[in-house]
C-alpha positions in Angstrom: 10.3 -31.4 15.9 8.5 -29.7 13.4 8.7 -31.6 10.0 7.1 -32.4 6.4 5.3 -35.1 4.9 7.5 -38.2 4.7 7.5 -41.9 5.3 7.1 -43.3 9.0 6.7 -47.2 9.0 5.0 -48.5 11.7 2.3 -50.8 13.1 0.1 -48.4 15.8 -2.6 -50.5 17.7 -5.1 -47.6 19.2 -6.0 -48.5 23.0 -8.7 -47.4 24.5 -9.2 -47.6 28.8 -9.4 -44.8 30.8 -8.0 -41.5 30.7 -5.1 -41.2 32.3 -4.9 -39.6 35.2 -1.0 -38.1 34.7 0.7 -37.2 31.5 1.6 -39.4 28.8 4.9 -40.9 29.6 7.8 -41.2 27.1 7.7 -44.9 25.0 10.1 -46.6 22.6 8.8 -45.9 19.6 8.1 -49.4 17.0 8.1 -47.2 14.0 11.8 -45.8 14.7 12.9 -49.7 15.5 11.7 -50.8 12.2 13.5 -47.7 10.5 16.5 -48.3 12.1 16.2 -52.3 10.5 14.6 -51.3 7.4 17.6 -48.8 7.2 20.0 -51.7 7.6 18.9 -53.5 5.3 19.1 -50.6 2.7 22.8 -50.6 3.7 23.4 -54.5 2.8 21.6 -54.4 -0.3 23.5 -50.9 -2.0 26.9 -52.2 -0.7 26.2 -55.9 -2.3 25.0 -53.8 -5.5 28.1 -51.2 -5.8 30.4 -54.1 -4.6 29.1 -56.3 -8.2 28.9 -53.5 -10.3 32.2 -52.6 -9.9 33.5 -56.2 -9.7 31.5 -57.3 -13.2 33.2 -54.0 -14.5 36.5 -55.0 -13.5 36.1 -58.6 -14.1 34.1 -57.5 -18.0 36.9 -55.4 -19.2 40.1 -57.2 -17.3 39.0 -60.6 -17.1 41.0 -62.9 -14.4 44.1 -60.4 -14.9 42.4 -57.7 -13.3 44.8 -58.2 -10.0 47.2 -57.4 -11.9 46.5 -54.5 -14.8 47.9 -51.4 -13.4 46.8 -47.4 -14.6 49.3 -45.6 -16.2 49.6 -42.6 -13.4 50.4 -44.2 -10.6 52.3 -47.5 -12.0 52.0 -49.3 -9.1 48.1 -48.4 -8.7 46.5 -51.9 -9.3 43.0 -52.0 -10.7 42.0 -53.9 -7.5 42.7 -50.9 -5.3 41.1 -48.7 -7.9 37.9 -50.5 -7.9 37.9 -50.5 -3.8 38.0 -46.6 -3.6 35.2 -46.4 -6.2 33.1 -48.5 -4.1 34.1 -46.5 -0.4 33.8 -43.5 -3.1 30.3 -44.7 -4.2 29.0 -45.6 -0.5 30.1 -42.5 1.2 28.7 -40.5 -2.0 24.6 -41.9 -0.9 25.6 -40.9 2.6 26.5 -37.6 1.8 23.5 -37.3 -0.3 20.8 -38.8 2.4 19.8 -41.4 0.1 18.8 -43.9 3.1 17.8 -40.8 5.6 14.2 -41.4 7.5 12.6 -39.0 5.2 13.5 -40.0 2.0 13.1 -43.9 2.8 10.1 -45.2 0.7 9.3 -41.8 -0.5 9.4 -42.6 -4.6 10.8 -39.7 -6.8 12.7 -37.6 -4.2 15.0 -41.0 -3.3 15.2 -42.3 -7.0 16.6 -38.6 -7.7 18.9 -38.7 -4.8 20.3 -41.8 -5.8 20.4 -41.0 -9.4 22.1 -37.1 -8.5 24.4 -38.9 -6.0 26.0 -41.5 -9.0 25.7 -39.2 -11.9 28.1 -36.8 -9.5 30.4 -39.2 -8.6 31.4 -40.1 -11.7 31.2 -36.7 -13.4 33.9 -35.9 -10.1 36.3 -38.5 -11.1 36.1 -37.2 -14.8 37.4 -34.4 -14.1 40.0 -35.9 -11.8 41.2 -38.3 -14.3 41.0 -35.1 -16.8 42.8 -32.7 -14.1 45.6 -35.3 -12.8 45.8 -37.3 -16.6 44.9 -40.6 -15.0 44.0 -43.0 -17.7 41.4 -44.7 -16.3 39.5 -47.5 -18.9 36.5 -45.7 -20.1 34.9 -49.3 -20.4 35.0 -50.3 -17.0 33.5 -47.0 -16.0 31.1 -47.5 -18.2 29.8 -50.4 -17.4 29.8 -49.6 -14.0 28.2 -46.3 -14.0 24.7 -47.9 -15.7 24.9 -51.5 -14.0 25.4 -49.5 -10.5 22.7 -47.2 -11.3 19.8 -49.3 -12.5 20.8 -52.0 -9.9 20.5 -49.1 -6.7 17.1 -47.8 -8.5 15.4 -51.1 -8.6 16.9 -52.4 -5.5 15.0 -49.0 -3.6 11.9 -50.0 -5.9 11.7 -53.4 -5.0 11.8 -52.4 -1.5 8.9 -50.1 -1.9 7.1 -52.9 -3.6 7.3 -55.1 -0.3 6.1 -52.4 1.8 3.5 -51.7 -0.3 2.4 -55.1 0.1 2.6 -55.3 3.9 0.4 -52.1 4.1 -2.2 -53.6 2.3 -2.6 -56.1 4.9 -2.3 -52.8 7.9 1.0 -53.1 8.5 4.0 -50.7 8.6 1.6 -48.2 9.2 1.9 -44.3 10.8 -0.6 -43.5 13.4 -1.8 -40.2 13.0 -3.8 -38.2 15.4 -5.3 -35.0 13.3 -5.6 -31.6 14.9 -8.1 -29.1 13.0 -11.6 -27.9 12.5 -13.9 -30.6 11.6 -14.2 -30.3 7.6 -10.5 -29.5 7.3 -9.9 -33.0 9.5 -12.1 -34.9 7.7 -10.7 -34.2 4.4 -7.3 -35.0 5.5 -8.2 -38.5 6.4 -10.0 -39.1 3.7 -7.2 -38.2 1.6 -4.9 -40.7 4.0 -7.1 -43.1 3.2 -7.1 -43.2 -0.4 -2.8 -42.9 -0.1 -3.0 -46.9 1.9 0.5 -47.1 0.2 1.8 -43.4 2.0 1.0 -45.7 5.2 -0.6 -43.0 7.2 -3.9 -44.3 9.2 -6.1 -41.8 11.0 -6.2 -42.9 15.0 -7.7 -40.0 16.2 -8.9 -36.0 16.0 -8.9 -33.1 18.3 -11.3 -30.9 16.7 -11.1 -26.8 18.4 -14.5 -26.2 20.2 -14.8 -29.9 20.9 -17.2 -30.5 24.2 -15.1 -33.4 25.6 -17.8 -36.2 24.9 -16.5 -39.2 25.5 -18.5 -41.3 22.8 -17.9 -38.7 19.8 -16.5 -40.2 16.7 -16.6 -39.4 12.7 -17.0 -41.5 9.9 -14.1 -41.9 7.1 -14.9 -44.6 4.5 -15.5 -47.6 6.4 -14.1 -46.7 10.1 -14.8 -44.8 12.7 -12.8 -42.1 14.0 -12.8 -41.1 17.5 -12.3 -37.4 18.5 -10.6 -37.0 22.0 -10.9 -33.3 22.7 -10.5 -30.0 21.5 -7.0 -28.6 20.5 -5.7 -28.5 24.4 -6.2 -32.0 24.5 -3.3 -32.9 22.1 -1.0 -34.5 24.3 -3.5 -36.3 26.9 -5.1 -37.9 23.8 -2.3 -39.5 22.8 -2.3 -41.2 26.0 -5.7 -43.0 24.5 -4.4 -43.8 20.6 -0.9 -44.0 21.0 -0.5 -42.2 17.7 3.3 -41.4 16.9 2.7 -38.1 14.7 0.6 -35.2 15.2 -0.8 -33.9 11.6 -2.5 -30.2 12.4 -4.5 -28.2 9.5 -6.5 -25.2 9.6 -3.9 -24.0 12.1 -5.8 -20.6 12.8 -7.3 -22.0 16.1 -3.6 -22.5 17.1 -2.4 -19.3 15.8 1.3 -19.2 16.3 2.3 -19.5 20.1 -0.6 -22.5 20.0 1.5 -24.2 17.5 4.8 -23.4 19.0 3.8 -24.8 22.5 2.5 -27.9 20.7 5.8 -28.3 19.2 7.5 -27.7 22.3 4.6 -30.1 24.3 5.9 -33.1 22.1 9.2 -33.3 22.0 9.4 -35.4 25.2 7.5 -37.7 23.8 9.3 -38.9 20.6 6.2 -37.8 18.4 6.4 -35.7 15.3 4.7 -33.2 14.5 3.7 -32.6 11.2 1.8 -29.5 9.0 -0.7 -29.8 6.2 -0.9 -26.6 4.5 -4.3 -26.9 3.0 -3.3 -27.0 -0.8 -4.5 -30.0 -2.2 -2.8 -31.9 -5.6 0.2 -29.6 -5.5 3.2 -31.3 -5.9 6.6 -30.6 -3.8 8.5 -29.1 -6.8 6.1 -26.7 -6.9 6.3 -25.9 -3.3 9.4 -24.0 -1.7 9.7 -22.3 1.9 11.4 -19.1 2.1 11.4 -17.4 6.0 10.2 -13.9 5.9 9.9 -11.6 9.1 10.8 -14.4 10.7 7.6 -16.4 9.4 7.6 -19.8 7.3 5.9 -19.2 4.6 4.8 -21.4 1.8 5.9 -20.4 -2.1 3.7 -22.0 -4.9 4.7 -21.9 -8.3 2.6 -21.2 -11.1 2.6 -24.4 -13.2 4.4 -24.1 -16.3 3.1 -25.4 -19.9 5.6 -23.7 -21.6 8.8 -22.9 -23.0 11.7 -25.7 -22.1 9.5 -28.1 -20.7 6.9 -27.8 -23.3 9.6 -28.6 -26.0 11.0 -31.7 -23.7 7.7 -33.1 -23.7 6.9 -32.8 -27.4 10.4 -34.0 -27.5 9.8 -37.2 -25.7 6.5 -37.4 -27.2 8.0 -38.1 -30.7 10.8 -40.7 -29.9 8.7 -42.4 -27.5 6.0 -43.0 -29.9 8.3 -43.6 -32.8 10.1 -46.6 -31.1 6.8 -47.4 -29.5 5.2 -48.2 -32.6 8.5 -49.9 -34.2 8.5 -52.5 -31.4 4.4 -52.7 -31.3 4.1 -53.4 -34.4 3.5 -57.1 -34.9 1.2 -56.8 -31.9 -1.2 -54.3 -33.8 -0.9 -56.3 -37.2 -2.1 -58.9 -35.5 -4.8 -57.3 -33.6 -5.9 -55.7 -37.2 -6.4 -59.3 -38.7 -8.1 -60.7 -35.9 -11.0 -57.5 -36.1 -10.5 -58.1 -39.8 -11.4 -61.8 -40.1 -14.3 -61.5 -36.7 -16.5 -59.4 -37.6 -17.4 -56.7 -40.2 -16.5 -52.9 -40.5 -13.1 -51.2 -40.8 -10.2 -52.4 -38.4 -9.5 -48.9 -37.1 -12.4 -46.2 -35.3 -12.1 -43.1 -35.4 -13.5 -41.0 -32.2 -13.9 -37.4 -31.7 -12.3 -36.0 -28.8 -11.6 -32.6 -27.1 -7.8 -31.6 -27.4 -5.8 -29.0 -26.2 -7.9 -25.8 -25.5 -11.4 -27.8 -26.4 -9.7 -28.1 -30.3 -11.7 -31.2 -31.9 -9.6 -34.1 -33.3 -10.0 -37.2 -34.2 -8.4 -40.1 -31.9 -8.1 -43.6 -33.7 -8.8 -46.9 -31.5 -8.8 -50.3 -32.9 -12.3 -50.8 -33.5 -13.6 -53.2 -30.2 -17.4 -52.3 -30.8 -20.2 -53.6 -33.9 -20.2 -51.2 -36.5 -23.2 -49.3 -35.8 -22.2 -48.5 -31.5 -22.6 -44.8 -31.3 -26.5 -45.4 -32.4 -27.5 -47.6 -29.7 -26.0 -45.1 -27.0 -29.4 -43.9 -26.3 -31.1 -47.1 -26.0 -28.2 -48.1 -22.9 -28.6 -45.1 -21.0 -30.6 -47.0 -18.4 -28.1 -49.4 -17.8 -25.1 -46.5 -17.7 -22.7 -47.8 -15.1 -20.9 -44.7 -16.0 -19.6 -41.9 -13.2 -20.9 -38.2 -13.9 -20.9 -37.4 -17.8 -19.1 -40.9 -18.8 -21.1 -43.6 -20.6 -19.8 -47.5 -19.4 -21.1 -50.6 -18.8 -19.0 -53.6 -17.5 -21.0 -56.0 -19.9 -21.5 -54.0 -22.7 -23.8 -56.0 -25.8 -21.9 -53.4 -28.6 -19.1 -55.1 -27.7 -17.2 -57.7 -29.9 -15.5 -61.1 -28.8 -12.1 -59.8 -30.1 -12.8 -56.5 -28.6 -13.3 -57.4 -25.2 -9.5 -59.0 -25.5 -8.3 -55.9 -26.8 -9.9 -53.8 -24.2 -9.2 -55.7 -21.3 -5.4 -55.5 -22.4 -5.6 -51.9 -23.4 -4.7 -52.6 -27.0 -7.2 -51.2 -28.7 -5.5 -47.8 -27.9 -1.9 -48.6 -29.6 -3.2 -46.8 -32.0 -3.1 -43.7 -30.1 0.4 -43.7 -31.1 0.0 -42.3 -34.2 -2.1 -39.2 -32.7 0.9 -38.3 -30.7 3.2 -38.2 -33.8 0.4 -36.2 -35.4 1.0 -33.7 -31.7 -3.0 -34.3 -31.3 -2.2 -36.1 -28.1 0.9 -37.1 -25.3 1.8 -40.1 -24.1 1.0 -38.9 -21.0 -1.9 -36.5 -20.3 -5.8 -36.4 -19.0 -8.0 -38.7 -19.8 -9.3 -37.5 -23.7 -12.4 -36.2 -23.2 -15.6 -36.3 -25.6 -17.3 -33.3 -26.7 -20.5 -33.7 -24.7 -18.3 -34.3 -21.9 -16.5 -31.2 -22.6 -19.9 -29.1 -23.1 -20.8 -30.0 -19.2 -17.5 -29.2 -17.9 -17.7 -26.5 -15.0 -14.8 -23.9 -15.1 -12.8 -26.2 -12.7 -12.8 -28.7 -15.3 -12.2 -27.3 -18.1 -8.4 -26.7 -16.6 -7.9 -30.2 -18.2 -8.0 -28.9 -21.7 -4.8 -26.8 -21.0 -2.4 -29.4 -22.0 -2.8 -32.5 -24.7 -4.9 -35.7 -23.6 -2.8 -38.7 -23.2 -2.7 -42.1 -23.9 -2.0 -42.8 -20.2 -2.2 -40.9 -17.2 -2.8 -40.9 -13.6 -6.5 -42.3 -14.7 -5.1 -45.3 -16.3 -2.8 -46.3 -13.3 -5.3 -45.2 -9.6 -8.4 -47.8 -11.0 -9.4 -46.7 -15.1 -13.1 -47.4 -15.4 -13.9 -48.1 -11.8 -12.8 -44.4 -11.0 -15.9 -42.0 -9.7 -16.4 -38.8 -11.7 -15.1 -36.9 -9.0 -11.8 -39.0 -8.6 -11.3 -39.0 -12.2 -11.6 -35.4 -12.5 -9.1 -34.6 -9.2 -6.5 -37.1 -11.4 -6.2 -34.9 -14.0 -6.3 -31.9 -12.5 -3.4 -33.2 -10.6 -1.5 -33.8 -13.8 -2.3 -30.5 -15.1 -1.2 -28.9 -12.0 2.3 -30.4 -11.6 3.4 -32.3 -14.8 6.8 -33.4 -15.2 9.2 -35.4 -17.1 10.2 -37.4 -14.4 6.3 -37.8 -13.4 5.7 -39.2 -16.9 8.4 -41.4 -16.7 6.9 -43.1 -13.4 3.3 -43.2 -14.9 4.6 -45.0 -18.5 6.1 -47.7 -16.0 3.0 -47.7 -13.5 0.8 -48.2 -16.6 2.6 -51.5 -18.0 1.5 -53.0 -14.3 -1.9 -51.5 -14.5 -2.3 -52.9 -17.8 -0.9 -56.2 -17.7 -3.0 -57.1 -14.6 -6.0 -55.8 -17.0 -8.0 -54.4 -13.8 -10.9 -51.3 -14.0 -10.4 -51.7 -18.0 -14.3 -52.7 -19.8 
C-alpha cells in the first residue's frame, strides 16, 4: 500500500549473507508487533484518564452523594449513569476520530489536534443535546471535566512521545528504510532522516537507477555507510539483504508510472510499505493537499500566507503573551538588573541594532552580558570566530562578564525582548534577528527571512542555538517562514522552556 510519511516503530537489524537465490519470503513484521502493544497501551492510559476526569468531576461538584443526585429530565437518570455514557461517549469519540490509528501514533501536531477536535466536539454535541432535549445537566461538572480530560489525554500522548524519543536515541524503535532514487535525490533524503533521529526513520539501504550491481558499493551519510543493492529492479531482492520494512522512492521519473505501480503491486506480499517523498523540502503538511486529476495524484502547495487573519492572530497573541510574560518575569529581570548593576559598570540594558521585517532597522534591547566597550574589540577576535557563515561567536568569549555568562547560559539576557514585541518590532516567535552586516550578505534565498518579524524564539533556539551551522540555521528559518502557524508557535514556546532550562548550544 501506497502511503504518506508517518510513524513506524521498530528495531530493523540489516543482514548481510548471500543473495538469495528465490524471492523474499513474507515475515512477521516487529514494527507492527510493537504498534499493536504501543497501541494498547494508548488504550489503558486514555480510558484510566477519561475514567478520573469524569469521576473528579462527579466526585468535585456532588461529593459522596453523587450516587444518588439525579438530572431533572429523566428523574430517575442518576449522575452515576450519566458520567458512564460520557466516558463510553468520550472513548468511542477518539475512535471515531483515529486518535490511536498507526499513522497518527507519535506524529506530534496532527494527534494533539485529533485529540483536541475529538473532545472539543463531544462536548459541543452534548450542548446542544442538553439545549435541544432541556436536560439540565450541571455546567460545573462539565466543566471541570472538559479541561481535566483534555490536558490529561494531551500530556498523556506527550509523555509517550517523550519515552520514545528517548529509546530512539539509543537505536531503538526505529523504521528501516530502503531509498529508491537517483543518487543526489537519495542522498539528501537520508541526510534529512538523519537529522529527524526522533521521526525514527534509519537509512538501511539504496537502489539507485543505472546502478552496475557492484557488490561492494556503498555511500557515506554522516557517520555510516550506506550500501546500495541495485538499480530500481532490484527493489524487492534487496530487501532480501536489509530487511528494511518500508520502501521510501524520490525522483520517481526513472519509475515513471507503471514502474511505480508494479512496485506497489511487488510489495504488498511482503507486508512493507511503500512510501513517496515528493521532493519539496521544509513544506509543512497544511500546506500540502492532494486533489486527483485525470486520474493522477497530484500534489497542491499553498502559497504561505503572512497576512490578513493570521497576521492579526499573531499580533494578537504577540501582545497578551508578552504582556503576562513580562507581569510574571518581572522579579526575575529586577533581579538580573541589580546584579549587572552592582558587577560591573555601564548601563543594565544594551541596545543592538537588528534587521526587522522587510530589512527595517530597530533597536532590540538585551540585558547587557558583555564590558561596556564589546562592539570595539570585534575586530581584534575575528581570528578566534567560532562563528558559522556571517555570525560572530566564541564559546569562551573574554568581553564577556561573570553575571553575563549566567544570564546567557539561561537565556535571560533576552527577557527584555519582551518589550520589543509590545513595541510590534519583533514576535515571540520568529527567525533568528539578524544584524545588519548579516543582512548586507544575505543571498536572495535568505533574505526570505525578513518577510515576517524576528522572534525571540524560534526553531533556532529549540534544534541546537549556537552550535547550529550557517546552513542549518538558515534552513530553520526559512522553515518558519514557509509554514508558520499558531499552533506551530505554541509547540516551539513549550520546546524553548526545555531547551532553555537545560541551557545547551547557548554562549
Amino acid at each position: 500500500m501506497v502511503t504518506s510519511f508517518g510513524v513506524s516503530l521498530d528495531s530493523a537489524t540489516p543482514a548481510g549473507g548471500a543473495r538469495p537465490a528465490s524471492g523474499l519470503e513474507p515475515r512477521p513484521s516487529g514494527r507492527r508487533a510493537w504498534q499493536a502493544a504501543y497501541i494498547r497501551r494508548l488504550w489503558v492510559s486514555d480510558t484510566l484518564i477519561v475514567i478520573a476526569a469524569v469521576a473528579l468531576a462527579q466526585w468535585v461538584r456532588f461529593g459522596d452523594r453523587g450516587v444518588l443526585a439525579t438530572s431533572a429530565f429523566p428523574q430517575t437518570l442518576s449522575y452515576t449513569l450519566v458520567s458512564a455514557l460520557l466516558v463510553a461517549s468520550w472513548l468511542a469519540t477518539l475512535i471515531i476520530f483515529r486518535t490511536r490509528a498507526v499513522r497518527v501514533i507519535g506524529s506530534g501536531p496532527d494527534e494533539y489536534r485529533r485529540i483536541f477536535v475529538s473532545t472539543v466536539r463531544l462536548f459541543g454535541l452534548i450542548a446542544i443535546v442538553s439545549l435541544l432535549f432541556r436536560l439540565e445537566l450541571a455546567r460545573l461538572y462539565l466543566a471541570i471535566a472538559f479541561p481535566v480530560g483534555l490536558a490529561g489525554l494531551i500530556f498523556s500522548r506527550w509523555a509517550w512521545r517523550r519515552v520514545i524519543a528517548r529509546k530512539r536515541s539509543y537505536g531503538e524503535f526505529q523504521t528501516s528504510v530502503l531509498v529508491v532514487g537517483g543518487e543526489r535525490a537519495v542522498r539528501s533524503l537520508a541526510e534529512s532522516f538523519e537529522r529527524g533521529t526522533a521521526d525514527g526513520y534509519k537509512v538501511v539501504g539504496l537502489c539507485i537507477p543505472g546502478h552496475n550491481g557492484a557488490s561492494n558499493d556503498k555511500i557515506i551519510v554522516g557517520e555510516r555507510d550506506i550500501p546500495v543493492f541495485g538499480d530500481e529492479r532490484e527493489v524487492v531482492r534487496a530487501l532480501g539483504f536489509c530487511h528494511a520494512d518500508t520502501v521510501a522512492v524520490t525522483a520517481t521519473e526513472h519509475l515513471g508510472h507503471e514502474g511505480m505501480r508494479t512496485l506497489a503491486w511487488d510489495l504488498e506480499p511482503h507486508h512493507v510499505d511503500l512510501v513517496v517523498a515528493p521532493g519539496m523540502m521544509d513544506v509543512s503538511g497544511p500546506r500540502l493537499s492532494m486533489r486527483p486529476v485525470a486520474g493522477l495524484p497530484l500534489i497542491h502547495v499553498e502559497k504561505p500566507r503572512y497576512h490578513g487573519a493570521q497576521k492579526f492572530s499573531k499580533l494578537s497573541f504577540d501582545f497578551v503573551f508578552a504582556t503576562v510574560a513580562l507581569i510574571l518575569i518581572s522579579p526575575a529581570m529586577i533581579a538580573a538588573a541589580l546584579a549587572i548593576k552592582l558587577t560591573s559598570k555601564g548601563p543594565i540594558l544594551y541596545k543592538s541594532e537588528r534587521m526587522g521585517l522587510d530589512g527595517k532597522p530597530f533597536p532590540m534591547l538585551k540585558f547587557r552580558s558583555m564590558v561596556v566597550d564589546a562592539d570595539q574589540q570585534v575586530a581584534s577576535l575575528m581570528e578566534a570566530n567560532e562563528g558559522a557563515g556571517v555570525l560572530f561567536k566564541m564559546r569562551d568569549d573574554p568581553r564577556v562578564t561573570r553575571v553575563g555568562r549566567f544570564l546567557r547560559k539561561y537565556s535571560l539576557d533576552e527577557l527584555p525582548q519582551f518589550v520589543n514585541v509590545l513595541r510590534r518590532e519583533m514576535s515571540v516567535v520568529g527567525p533568528r534577528p539578524p544584524l545588519r552586516r548579516e543582512v548586507e550578505a544575505y543571498d536572495g534565498t535568505v533574505r526570505r527571512r525578513l518577510l515576517v518579524k524576528p522572534g525571540i524564539t524560534g526553531l533556532w533556539q529549540v534544534s541546537g542555538r549556537s552550535d547550529l551551522s550557517w546552513e542549518e540555521t538558515v534552513r530553520l528559518d526559512l522553515s518558519y517562514v514557509e509554514n508558520w502557524s499558531m499552533m506551530g508557535d505554541i509547540l516551539i514556546i513549550g520546546k524553548t522552556i526545555n531547551a532553555v532550562l537545560a541551557g545547551e548550544g547557548a554562549y
